[in-house]
C-alpha positions as CSV (number, residue, x, y, z in Angstrom):
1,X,0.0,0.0,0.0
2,X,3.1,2.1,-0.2
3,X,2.1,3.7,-3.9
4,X,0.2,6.2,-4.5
5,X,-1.7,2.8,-6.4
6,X,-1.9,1.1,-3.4
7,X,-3.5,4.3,-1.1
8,X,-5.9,5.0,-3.4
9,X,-6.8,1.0,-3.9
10,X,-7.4,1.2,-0.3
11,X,-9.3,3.9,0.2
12,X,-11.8,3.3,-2.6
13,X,-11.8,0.0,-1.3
14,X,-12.6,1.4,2.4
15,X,-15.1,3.6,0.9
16,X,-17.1,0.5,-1.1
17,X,-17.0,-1.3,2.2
18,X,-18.6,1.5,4.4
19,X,-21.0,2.2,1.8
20,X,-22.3,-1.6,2.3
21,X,-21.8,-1.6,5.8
22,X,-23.8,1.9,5.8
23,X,-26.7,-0.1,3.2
24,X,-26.6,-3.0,5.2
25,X,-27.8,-1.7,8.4
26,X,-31.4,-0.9,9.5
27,X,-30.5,2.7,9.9
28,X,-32.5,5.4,8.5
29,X,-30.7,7.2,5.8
30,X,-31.3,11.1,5.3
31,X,-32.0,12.5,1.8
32,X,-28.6,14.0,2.8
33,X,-26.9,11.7,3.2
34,X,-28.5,9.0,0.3
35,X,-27.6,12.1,-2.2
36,X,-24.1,12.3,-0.5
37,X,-23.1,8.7,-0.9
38,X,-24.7,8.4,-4.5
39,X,-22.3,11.2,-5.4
40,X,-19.1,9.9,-3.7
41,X,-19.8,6.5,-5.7
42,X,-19.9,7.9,-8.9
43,X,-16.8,9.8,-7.7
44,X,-15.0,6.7,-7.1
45,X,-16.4,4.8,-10.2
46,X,-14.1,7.8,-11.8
47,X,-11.2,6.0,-10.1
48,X,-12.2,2.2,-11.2
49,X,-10.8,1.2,-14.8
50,X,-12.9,-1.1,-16.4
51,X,-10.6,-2.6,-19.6
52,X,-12.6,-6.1,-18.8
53,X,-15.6,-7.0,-19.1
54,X,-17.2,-8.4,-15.6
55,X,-15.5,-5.0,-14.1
56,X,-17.1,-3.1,-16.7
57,X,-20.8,-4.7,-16.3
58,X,-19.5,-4.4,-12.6
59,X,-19.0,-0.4,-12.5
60,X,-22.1,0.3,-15.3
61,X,-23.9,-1.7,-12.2
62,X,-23.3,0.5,-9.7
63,X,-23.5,3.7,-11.4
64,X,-27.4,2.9,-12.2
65,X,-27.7,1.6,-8.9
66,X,-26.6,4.3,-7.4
67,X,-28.3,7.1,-9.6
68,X,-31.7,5.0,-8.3
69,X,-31.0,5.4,-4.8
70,X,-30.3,8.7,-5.2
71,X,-33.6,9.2,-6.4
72,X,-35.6,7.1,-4.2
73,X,-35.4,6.3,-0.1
74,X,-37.3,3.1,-1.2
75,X,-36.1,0.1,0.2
76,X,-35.1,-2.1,-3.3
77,X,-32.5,0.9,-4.6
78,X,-31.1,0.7,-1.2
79,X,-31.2,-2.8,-1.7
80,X,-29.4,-3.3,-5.1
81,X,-26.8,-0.5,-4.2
82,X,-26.1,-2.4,-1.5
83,X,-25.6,-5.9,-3.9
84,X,-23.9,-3.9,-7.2
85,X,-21.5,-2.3,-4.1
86,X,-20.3,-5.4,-2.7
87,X,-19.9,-7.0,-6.4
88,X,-17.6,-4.2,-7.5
89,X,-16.1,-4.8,-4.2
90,X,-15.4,-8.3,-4.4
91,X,-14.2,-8.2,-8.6
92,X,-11.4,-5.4,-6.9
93,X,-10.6,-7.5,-4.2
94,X,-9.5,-10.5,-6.9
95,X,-7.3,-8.3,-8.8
96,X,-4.6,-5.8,-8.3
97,X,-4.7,-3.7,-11.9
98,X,-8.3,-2.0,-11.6
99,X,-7.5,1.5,-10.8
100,X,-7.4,4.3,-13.3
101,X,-5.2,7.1,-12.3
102,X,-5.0,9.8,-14.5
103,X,-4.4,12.9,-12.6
104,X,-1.7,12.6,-10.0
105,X,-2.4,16.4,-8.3
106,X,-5.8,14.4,-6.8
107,X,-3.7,12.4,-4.7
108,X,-2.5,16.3,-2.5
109,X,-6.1,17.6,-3.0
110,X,-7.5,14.5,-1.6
111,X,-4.8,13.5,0.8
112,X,-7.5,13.1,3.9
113,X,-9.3,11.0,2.1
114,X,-6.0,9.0,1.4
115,X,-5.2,8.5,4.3
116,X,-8.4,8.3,6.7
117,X,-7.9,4.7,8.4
118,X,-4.4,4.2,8.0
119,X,-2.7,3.8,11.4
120,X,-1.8,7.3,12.7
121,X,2.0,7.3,12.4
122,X,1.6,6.0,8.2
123,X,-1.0,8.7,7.4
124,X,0.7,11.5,9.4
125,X,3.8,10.5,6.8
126,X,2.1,10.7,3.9
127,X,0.2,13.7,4.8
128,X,3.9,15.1,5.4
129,X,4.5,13.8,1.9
130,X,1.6,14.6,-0.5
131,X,1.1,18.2,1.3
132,X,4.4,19.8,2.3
133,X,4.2,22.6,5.3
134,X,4.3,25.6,2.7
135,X,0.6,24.4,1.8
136,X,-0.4,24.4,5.4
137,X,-3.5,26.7,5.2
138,X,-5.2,24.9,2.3
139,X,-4.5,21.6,4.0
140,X,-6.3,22.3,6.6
141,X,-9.4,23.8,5.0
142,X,-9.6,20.5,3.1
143,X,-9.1,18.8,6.1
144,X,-12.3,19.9,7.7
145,X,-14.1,20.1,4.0
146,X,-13.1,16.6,4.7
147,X,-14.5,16.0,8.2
148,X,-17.6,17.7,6.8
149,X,-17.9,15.2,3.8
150,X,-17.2,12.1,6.0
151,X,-19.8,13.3,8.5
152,X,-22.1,13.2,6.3
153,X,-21.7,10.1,4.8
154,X,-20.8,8.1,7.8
155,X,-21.5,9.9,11.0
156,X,-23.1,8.3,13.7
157,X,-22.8,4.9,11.9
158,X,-21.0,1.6,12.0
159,X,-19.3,2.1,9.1
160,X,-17.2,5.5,10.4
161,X,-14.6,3.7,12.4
162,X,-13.6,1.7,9.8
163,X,-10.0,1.4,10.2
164,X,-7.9,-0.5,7.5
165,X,-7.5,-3.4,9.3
166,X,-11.1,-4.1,10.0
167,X,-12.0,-3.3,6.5
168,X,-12.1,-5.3,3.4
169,X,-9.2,-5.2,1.0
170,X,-5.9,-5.5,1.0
């Protein structure tokens, strides 16, 4: 998990598996925060290649999925998010080459999101890394943009202390 490969693997693989913890449970979930998750999916979907076909079908999957429980509280979108979630999820957890990362630059913009779950000392490191201490001002605005954004989609669930050793992935 050492590349910039390897962090983002992990945290869009964190991400999938809070998003079916979050679907799985009997909790309520806001228009807020249905609208907020369908948008971070089809953020991450951004970040999935899909050059094959079952990762493809896969990512198409979730993207409709998503869009229909963004539309609707009903319990069957929340229902087949939650299915098309953990199918993307387990396709990426059998292969290593499914990430498509064009634009580097993300990687500083969206280093608290990198590194949310990693053991304290590793993501302190790469925060040191990714966003040196003449950028300290912006940091920290996207820090608590950050806080804000991961509030919404996972406050006050089971799926907000997700660390990366209880999650899924490697």
């Amino acid at each position: 998990m050492t590349t910039a490969n390897g962090l983002v693997q992990h945290a869009v693989r964190r991400d999938l598996e809070r998003t079916r913890i979050l679907l799985s449970t009997q909790l309520h979930i806001s228009r807020e925060r249905r609208e907020a998750l369908a948008h971070h999916l089809l953020w991450l979907l951004e970040l999935v290649a899909a050059d094959e076909e079952e990762m493809a079908l896969a990512r198409a999957h979730v993207d409709r999925t998503a869009r229909e429980f963004f539309a609707s509280a009903e319990r069957i979108p929340r229902r087949n998010l939650l299915y098309t979630v953990s199918e993307l999820a387990r396709l990426q957890a059998e292969r290593d080459d499914w990430l498509r990362l064009g634009d580097r630059s993300m990687l500083a913009r969206q280093v608290h999101w990198l590194v949310d779950g990693l053991e304290a000392r590793a993501g302190d490191r790469i925060l040191r890394l990714l966003a040196p201490r003449r950028v300290l001002t912006p940091v920290k605005l996207r820090a608590e943009v950050y806080r804000y954004r991961k509030d919404l989609l996972w406050g006050g669930t089971p799926a907000y202390a997700l660390t990366s050793r209880t999650g899924a992935g490697r």
